[in-house]
C-alpha positions, -999 to 999 in steps of 0.1 A, spaced: -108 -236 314 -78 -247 323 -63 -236 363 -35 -214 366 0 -234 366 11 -231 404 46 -205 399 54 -207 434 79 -227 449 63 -250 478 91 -243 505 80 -207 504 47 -213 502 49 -239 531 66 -206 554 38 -183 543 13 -212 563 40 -213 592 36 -176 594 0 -175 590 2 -195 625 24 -181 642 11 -145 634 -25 -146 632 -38 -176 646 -23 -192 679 -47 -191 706 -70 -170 690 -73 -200 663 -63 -230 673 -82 -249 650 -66 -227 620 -32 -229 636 -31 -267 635 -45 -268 598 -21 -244 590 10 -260 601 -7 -297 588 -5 -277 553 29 -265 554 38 -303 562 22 -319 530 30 -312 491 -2 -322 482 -23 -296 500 4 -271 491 -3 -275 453 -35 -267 457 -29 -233 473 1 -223 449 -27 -218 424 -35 -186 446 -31 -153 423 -4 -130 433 -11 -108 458 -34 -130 477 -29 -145 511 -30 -187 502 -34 -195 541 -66 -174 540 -80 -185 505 -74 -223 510 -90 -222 543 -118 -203 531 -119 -223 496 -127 -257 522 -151 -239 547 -169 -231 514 -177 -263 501 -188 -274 534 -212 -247 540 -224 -256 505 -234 -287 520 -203 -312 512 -210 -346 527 -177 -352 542 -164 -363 581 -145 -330 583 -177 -312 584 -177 -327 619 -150 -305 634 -162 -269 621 -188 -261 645 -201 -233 615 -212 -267 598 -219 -288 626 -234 -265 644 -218 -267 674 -203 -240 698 -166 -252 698 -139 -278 679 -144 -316 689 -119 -328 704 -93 -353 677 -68 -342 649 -93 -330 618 -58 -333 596 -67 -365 584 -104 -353 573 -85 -322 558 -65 -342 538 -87 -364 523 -116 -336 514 -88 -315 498 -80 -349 478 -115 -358 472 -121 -318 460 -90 -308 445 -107 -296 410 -133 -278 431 -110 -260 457 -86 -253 430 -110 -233 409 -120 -214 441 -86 -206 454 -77 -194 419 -102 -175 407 -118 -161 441 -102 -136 465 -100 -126 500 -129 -103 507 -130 -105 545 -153 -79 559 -147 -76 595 -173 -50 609 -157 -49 643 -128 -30 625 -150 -5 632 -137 -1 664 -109 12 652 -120 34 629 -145 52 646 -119 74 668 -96 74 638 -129 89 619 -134 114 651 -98 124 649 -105 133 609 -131 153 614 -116 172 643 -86 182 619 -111 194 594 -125 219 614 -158 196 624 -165 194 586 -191 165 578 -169 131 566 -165 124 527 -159 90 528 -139 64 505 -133 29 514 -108 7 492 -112 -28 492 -147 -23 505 -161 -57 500 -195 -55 514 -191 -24 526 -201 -29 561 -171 -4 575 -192 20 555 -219 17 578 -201 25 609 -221 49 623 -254 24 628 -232 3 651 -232 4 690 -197 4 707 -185 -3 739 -146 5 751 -154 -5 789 -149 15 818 -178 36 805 -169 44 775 -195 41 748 -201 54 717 -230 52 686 -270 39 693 -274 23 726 -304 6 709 -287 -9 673 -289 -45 678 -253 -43 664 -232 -37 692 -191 -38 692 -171 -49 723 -135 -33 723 -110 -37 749 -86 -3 755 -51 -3 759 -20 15 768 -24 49 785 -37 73 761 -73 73 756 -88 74 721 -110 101 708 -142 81 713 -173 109 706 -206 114 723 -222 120 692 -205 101 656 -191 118 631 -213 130 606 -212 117 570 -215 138 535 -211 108 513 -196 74 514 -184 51 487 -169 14 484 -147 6 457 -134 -29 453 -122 -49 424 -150 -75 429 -178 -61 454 -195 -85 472 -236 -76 475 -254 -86 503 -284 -95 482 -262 -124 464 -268 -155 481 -233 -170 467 -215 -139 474 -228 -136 508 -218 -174 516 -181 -165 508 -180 -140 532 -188 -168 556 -164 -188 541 -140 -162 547 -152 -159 592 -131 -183 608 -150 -215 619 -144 -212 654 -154 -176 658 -195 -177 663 -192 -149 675 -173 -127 647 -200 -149 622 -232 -137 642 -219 -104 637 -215 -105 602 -254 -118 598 -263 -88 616 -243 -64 596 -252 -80 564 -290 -78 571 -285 -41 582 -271 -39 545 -296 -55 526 -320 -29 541 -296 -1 539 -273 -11 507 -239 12 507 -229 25 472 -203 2 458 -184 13 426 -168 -24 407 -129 -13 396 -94 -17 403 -90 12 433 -59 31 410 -80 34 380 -115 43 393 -101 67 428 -92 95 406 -128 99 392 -141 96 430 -118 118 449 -135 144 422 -169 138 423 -165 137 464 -188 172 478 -158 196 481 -172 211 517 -166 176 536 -135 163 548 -124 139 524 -114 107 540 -99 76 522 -95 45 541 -89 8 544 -82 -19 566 -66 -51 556 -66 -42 523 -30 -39 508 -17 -71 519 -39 -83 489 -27 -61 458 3 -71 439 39 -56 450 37 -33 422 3 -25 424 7 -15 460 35 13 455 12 25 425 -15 31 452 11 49 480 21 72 450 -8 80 438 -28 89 471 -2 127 475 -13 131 435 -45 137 445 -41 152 479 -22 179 452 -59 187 443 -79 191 476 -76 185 512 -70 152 516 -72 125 546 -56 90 542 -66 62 569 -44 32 567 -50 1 588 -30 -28 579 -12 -55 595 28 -40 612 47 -61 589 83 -50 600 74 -26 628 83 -50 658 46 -58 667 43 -87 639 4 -100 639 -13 -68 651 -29 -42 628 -10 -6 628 -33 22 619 -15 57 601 -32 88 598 -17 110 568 -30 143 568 -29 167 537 -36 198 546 -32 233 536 -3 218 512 14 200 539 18 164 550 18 150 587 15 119 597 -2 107 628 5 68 642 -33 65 656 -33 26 668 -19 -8 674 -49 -32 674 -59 -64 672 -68 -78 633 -103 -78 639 -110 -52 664 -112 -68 694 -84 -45 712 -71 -11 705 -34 10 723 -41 42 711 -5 56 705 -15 96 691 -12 119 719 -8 150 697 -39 146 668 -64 164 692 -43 192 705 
């Protein structure tokens, strides 16, 4: 099969990697940060990523598309500076640009064919962070009702399994199994404090749906969530093998389907004496313009037919705080709407401002 014929111009694909950097990466990524601005530099490389399907993020899926290959085992010198391949605990010290360019060369057919056909299914656990309080605060407005819960653009489904995690928010704040051998470090923020719960919410039912879930009994499918951890975050990747064993043993129910067709059937089947929750984090950035206003319309349709809580973590966009993750609240309840700003936060869960001060009141 032929690829895709690339439809976007390369200027604005080149600003998209220039953002990427500036937004995301900096001196949380260095590595990324220089690769990223290297790309937006060179035609070639750009090429490659314009075959990305609309409504993915190329920065993310080109990146990924290369750290792939190498953990398949690519004999190449850039394997050298990713310390996920090398197995080392930092970058080498030199400019890998020249080692980029010349894998991407060497496996243009290859890394085309990934970043056109694959897409990005990141599943950050530490997310969970976030959630959790968001989760506490849901329950609290349904009356202490058990959690019905609905994740779009689950993935794996690891945010599913937040409540066999351990968390600590400092200053003595902890939440979940002192003893799970998966254990969350998140730095608070700001003056108010988050609803963090001595005992977890507790869950009625929990469901992922995603257009392609990833299984974490498939060896290829598990390798691409790899792909998809930055290389110089061991950290973020040890995490993930931990989660990812805790879901082969405990698999959460994933449903295969785009999330506008296939919701509808699961908001109804959800137990009607939980709190129905539907969440997701980092997940609209990847659907299509159109596709995306579908979904925002069609989440107060079905709040017309129950009770209805809607969790919404995504990255600011146009809110002033560009490259940090703003979390909504919209509560349908009793026929009405209100919508509660929970959290600024850092895009994988490392640091959370809680910003509600009425939700608990």
């Amino acid at each position: 099969m032929m690829p895709p014929t690339p439809d976007l111009p390369l200027e604005a694909l080149a600003q998209r990697f220039i953002r990427f950097a500036e937004q995301e990466c900096g001196d949380y990524a260095p590595f990324y940060d220089h690769l990223a601005r290297g790309i937006a530099r060179d035609p070639e490389l750009l090429s490659i990523a314009a075959h990305t399907r609309s409504g993915q993020q190329a920065p993310n899926l080109l990146l990924a598309a290369v750290h792939d290959l190498l953990l398949r085992g690519a004999d190449h010198a850039l394997a050298a500076f990713y310390p996920s391949v090398a197995h080392l605990t930092a970058v080498p010290p030199g400019d890998p640009m020249p080692a980029f360019r010349a894998f991407c060369h060497d496996h243009r057919t290859a890394l085309i064919d990934l970043v056109s056909t694959r897409l990005v299914q990141t599943n950050e656990p530490q997310r969970c962070t976030v959630l959790l309080p968001a989760f506490t605060l849901v329950q609290h407005l349904a009356g202490g009702r058990p959690l019905a819960l609905i994740e779009v653009g689950a993935s794996a489904g690891l945010n599913l399994l937040f409540d066999r995690y351990g968390y600590d928010y400092g200053a003595g704040w902890s939440a979940g199994d002192p003893k799970s051998p998966i254990r969350f470090t998140c730095t608070l923020r700001g003056e108010v404090r988050p609803p963090i719960p001595a005992r977890l919410p507790s869950v009625a039912a929990r469901v992922g749906l995603d257009l392609h879930p990833l299984h974490a009994t498939d060896p290829e499918a598990m390798r691409w969530l790899r792909a998809l951890v930055w290389p110089e975050h061991p950290a973020r990747a040890a995490v993930l093998e931990q989660a990812l064993a805790l879901a082969q043993r405990e698999p959460p129910p994933l449903i295969a389907g785009d999330a506008i067709t296939v919701l509808p059937r699961v908001v109804a089947e959800a137990p009607t004496d939980a709190a129905l929750c539907v969440f997701h984090s980092a997940t609209l950035t990847h659907f299509p313009p159109e596709a995306r206003e579908r979904f925002r319309a069609l989440i107060p349709e079905l709040a017309g037919q129950r009770d209805l809580f809607w969790l919404s973590s995504e990255g600011s966009g146009n809110s002033g705080r560009r490259g940090l993750y703003l979390t909504i609240l919209t509560a349908f309840q009793h026929g009405r709407r209100v919508e509660h700003q929970l959290t600024y936060s850092h895009p994988h869960g490392a640091w959370l401002e809680w910003l509600d001060r009425g939700g608990q009141e």
